[in-house]
N, C-alpha and C positions, 0 to 999 in steps of 0.2 A: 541381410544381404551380404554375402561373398566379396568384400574389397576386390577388385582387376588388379594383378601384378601392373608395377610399375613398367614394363617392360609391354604390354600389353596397350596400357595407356599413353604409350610414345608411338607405339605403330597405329593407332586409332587417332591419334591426332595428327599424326605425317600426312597420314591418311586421308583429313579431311581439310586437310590444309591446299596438298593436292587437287581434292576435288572442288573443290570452291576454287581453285587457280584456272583449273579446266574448265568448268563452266560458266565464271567470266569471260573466257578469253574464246569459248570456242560457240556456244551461244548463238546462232543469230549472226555467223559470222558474217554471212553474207550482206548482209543489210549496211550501208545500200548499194544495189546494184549500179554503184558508180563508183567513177574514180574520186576520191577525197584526199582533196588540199593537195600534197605534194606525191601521194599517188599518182596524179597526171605525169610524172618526170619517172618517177623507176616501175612501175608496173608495164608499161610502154617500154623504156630502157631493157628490164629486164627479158623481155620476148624478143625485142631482139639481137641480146645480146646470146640468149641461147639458140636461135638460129643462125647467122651471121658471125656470131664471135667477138663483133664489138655493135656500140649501141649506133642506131639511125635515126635519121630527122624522123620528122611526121608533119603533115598537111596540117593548115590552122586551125580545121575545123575536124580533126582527130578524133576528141574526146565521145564527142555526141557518137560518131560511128564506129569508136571503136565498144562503148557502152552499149551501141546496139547491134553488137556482135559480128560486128565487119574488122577484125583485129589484126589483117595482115594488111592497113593501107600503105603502112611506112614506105616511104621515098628512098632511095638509092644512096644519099650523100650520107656519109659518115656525120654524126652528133658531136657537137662538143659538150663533155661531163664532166662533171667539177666533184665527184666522188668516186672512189677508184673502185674494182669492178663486183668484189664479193658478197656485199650487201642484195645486189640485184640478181648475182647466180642464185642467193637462196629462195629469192623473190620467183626467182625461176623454176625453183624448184615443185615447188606448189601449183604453177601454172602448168607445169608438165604433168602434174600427177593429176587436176582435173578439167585441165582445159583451160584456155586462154580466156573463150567469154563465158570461164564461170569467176564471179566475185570472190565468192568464198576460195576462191586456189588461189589469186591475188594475193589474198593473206594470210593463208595456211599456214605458213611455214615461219612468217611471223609470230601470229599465235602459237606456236607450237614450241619456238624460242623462248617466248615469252614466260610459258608455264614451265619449262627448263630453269629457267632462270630464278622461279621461286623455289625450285628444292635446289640447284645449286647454293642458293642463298642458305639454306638450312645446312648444307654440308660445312658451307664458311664460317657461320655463326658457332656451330659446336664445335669447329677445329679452334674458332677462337674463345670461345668462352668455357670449353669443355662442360657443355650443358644441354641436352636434349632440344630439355622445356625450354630453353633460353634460342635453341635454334628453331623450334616451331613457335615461338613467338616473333621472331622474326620474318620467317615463311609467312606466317596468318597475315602480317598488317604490309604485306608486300603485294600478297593475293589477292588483299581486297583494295588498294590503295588504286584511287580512278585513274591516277596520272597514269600508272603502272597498266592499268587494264586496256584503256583508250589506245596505250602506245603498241601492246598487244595485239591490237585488232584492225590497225591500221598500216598498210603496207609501206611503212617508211624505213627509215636506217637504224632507230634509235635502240630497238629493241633487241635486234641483233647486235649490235655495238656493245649492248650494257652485258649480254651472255658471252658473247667473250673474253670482254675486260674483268668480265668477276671470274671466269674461268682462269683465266692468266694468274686474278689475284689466287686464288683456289692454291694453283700449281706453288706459287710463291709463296704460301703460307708451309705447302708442306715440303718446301725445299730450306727452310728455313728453320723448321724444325730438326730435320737430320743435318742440317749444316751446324748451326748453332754450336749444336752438342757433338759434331765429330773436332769443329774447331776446339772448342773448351775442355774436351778429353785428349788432344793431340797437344794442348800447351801444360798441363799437368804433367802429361808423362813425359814431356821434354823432348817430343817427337817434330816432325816435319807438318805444321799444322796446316801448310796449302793444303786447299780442294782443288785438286785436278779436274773432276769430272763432276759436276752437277746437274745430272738428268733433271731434275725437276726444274732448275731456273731454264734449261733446256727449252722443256716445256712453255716454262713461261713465255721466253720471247716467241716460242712458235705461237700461242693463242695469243698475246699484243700484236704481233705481227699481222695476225688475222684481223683481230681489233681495228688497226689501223688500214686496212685493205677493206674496211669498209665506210669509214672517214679516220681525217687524217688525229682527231682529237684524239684516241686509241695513242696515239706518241709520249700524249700528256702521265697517262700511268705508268708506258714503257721507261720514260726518263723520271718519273717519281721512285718507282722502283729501284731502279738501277741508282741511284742514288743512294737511297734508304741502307742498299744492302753496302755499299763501303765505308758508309758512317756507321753504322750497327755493329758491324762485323769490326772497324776498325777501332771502336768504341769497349768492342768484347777483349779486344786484344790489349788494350790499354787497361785496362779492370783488371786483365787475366797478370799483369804484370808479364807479360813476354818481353822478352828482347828483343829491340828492333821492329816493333811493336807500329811505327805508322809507315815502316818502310815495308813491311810485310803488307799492313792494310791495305795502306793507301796508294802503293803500285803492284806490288806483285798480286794477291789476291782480285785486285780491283782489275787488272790485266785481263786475268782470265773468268772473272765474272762478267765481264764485257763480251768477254769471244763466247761466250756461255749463251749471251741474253741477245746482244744488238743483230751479229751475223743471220742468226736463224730468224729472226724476226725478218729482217730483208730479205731475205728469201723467199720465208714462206708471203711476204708482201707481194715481191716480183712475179714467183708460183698463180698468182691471181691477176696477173694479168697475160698469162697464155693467150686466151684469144685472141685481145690486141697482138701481142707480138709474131705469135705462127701465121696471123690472116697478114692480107696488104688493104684492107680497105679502111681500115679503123682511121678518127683520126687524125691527123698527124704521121700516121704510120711512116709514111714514105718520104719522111720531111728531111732528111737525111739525104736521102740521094741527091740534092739538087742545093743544102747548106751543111755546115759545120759547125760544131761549138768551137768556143776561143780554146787556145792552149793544149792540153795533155787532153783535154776531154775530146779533142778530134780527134783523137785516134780510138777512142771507144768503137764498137761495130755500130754499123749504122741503126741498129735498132735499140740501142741502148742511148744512141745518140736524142734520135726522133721521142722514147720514155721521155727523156731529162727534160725537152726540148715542151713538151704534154705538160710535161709536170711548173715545169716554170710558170706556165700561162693556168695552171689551175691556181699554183698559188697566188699571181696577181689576180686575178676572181679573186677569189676568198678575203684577199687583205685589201680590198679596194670596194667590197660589198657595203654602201653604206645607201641600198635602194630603201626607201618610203616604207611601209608594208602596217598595216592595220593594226595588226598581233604582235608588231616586234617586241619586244620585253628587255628591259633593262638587267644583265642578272643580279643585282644588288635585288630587284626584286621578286626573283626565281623564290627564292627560300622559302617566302611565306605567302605564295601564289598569286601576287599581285594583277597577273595578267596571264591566263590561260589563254590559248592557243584555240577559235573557236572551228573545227575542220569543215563542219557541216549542220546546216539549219532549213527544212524545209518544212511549208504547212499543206496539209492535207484535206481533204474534202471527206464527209460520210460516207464510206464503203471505197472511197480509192485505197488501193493495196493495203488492205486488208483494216482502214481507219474506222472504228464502231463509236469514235464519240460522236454524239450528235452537233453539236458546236464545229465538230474538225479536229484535226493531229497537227500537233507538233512533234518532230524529230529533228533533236539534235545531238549532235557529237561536239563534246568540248574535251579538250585534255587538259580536267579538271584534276588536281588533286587534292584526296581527302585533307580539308583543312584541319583537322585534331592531328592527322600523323604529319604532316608539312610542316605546322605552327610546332610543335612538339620536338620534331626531331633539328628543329634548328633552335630553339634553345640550347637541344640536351649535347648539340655539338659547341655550343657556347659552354657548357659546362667540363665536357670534354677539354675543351683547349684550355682550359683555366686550373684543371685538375692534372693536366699531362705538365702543364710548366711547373708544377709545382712536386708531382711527386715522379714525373715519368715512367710511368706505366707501361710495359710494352703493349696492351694490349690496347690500350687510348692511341697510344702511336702508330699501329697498323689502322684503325679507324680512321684518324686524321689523315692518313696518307691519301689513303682511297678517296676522302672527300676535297683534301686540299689540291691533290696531282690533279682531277677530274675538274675542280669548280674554280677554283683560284685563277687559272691561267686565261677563263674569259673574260674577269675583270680588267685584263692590260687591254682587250680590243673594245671597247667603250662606243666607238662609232659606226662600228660593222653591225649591218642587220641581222640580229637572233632570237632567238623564240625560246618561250619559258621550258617547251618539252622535251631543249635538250638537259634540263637536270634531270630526265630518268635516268640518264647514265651514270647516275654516281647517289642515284637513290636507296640503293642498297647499302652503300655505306653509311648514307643520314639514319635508315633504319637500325643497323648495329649500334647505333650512338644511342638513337631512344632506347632501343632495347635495354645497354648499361645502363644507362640514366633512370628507367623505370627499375631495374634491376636496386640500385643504389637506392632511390626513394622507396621500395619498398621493405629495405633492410631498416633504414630510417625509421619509420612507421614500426616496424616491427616491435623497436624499441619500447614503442609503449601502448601497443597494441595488436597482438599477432592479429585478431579479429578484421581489425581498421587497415594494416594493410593488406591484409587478401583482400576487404570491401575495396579498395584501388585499385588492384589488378583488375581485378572481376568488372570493375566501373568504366575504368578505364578502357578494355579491350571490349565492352558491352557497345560504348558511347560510339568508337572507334568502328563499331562496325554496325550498327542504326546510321550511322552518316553517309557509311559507303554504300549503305540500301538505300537510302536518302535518296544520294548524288548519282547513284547506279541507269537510271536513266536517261541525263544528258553525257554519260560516258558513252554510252552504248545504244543510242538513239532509239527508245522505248518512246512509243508514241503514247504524246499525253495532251489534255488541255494546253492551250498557248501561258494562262495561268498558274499555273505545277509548273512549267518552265520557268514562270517569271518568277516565283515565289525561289526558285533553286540559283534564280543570281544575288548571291547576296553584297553584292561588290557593282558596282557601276562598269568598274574597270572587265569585268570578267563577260559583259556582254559585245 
């Protein structure tokens, strides 16, 4: 038999890397025909915020009628959000395309992020690793990772969040590579080694900008960035032996990587919140006319006043959140899934919507993630930070970035109530670490067995995805014995 060009074998695996992203995430989207966990707050939010312009109260007993298709009950009075507005325009976007009371358009458009999110991951991996294979290995254990799928198919913030923060990083990987090399050929010829003009960091802060316009953690990569690149660059210049070497860095350069990165990011930030500002009902909106901020900020226009004025009181929310809640999770124990997030659990009777076991269904939705790539990739960044202090690696240091900016900065709020599923957001970086790390160990192996480490890859990504089949059902509420459920908690903590 005829060997498949290599070339052939990388679009057959793009290929199917894709399709197994797509029909996890699109599957059965509908199910269930309810609003789940924090669904109730932007599926609601976001209807009508694309009617109206900013989000409305709703009656107490909302849910029930807006589930059974009575979805314009909302009340008059402006809502107060503690999330700024772009997350729920996408959310809105899917209810435009199939209706309000259909489930499945609730989350379309999440889904659809979602499986975006696994080839942009493949685009980041080969930019960093320069390696096909190395970036649908990536892709595969992304597609099929439950945390990843759950978050997918649930119309929450998380998933959108993580497609544009890897996008941002995307831009910044390839702003980094024509910078790098314009700077280190402008100090050899002895030329004028500023960059003026950096279209791609451009970029960058436009997609963090979004990032953060749909929570405010999105800020956490924009300031890990922005950092990276005047230590990096001012570390390039110090190598390169330039003159003047951290006065170039670390203000003139650093100047205008700033105006590059922070201005467009507030922009395109403010850019999202148009319908609060052009409407008068949102709000706070009008909170201006009748007070003032202290100092040089009263003279801001009243509607930048009334913003600031929003914004104050979302951030006291946020830093003052320290309510009870069943699922909160510590993230000291995110890493290695201590306590998944359970959205939804209900049991069924024979022949209700569609239950054929004789005993009854169970359906649940947990945002479970696969424990082989979870336990795995937080080692393999333990190996990471141990191999970067020692040899500094550029490409360990863009990994570390992505996971340190994104997970580090929840450890300083220890008593604020949060949940294990916002580390999808910075899961694609834990995956780039296994990826090296499996990369690494199988050169290892190699050494004294080319046979023994292909048997690891092949084992490994074998086991890695019997798991995900496994656990595929309490991801994605496949009705099963109440038993097959219980057999699937293997943690006390995870029921």
């Amino acid at each position: 038999m005829q060997k498949l060009p290599k070339k052939t074998l990388e679009i057959i695996g793009i290929a199917l890397v894709m399709l197994i992203a797509s029909f996890t995430r699109l599957w059965n989207l509908g199910f269930p025909a309810k609003l789940v966990f924090d669904e109730t707050y932007y599926v609601k939010d976001a209807l009508t915020l694309s009617i109206e312009g900013h989000e409305k109260s709703w009656p107490d007993n909302a849910n029930a009628l807006f589930e059974s298709g009575q979805v314009f009950g909302y009340l008059n009075d402006a809502a107060f959000v503690v999330h700024p507005p772009l997350g729920k325009w996408l959310i809105a976007s899917g209810i435009w395309l199939m209706g309000p009371d259909q489930s499945t358009g609730w989350r379309l458009s999440t889904a659809v992020l979602g499986i975006a999110t696994v080839a942009l991951l493949m685009l980041v991996a080969n930019k960093l690793f320069k390696s096909v294979a190395l970036a649908i290995a990536a892709g595969l254990l992304l597609a099929i990772d439950g945390l990843a799928i759950t978050m997918s198919r649930t119309a929450l913030l998380d998933t959108s969040l993580t497609f544009f923060l890897l996008l941002g990083f995307w831009f910044f990987q390839l702003d980094q590579q024509r910078s790098r090399v314009a700077i280190a050929k402008a100090i050899k010829r002895s030329t004028n080694s500023i960059l003026w003009f950096r279209p791609w960091l451009i970029l960058t802060g436009v997609a963090l900008g979004l990032a953060s316009s749909i929570k405010w953690s999105g800020l956490y990569l924009l300031a890990g960035i922005g950092i990276y690149v005047v230590v990096s660059e001012t570390l390039l210049r110090k190598n390169s032996e330039e003159k003047n070497w951290f006065t170039k860095g670390v203000f003139i350069q650093a100047a205008y990587s700033f105006v590059s990165l922070v201005p467009v990011a507030l922009a395109s930030y403010t850019l999202t919140w148009l319908g609060w500002i052009l409407g008068s009902g949102g709000y706070l909106r009008n909170w201006a006319s009748e007070n003032s901020l202290p100092g040089v900020l009263g003279a801001l226009p009243n509607w930048m006043q009334s913003l600031w004025q929003y914004h104050e009181m979302i951030y006291r929310f946020h830093l003052n959140l320290t309510t009870d809640h069943n699922y909160e999770a510590h993230p000291i124990g995110w890493l290695v899934g201590f306590r998944p997030t359970a959205f939804f659990y209900e049991t069924y009777l024979p022949g209700e919507i569609g239950c054929e076991i004789a005993a009854g269904c169970s359906a649940a939705i947990t945002a479970l993630g696969n424990p082989l790539i979870w336990l795995g990739s937080t080692a393999a960044i333990l190996y990471l930070a141990y191999r970067y202090a020692r040899h500094r690696e550029r490409v360990l240091g863009l990994t570390l970035l992505g996971v340190g900016s994104l997970y580090l900065p929840w450890l300083i709020f220890t008593e604020r109530t949060v949940f294990q599923f916002y580390s999808v957001s910075f899961a694609p970086w834990l995956i780039l670490g296994l990826v090296f790390a499996l990369l690494q160990l199988r050169r290892k192996l190699a050494t004294k067995s080319k046979s023994l480490a292909n048997a690891f890859v092949v084992g490994y990504f074998s086991l890695a995805l019997a798991l995900s089949v496994f656990f595929l059902p309490v991801n994605i509420g496949i009705f099963m014995p109440y038993e097959l459920w219980q057999l699937r908690m293997w943690l006390p903590s995870w029921i």
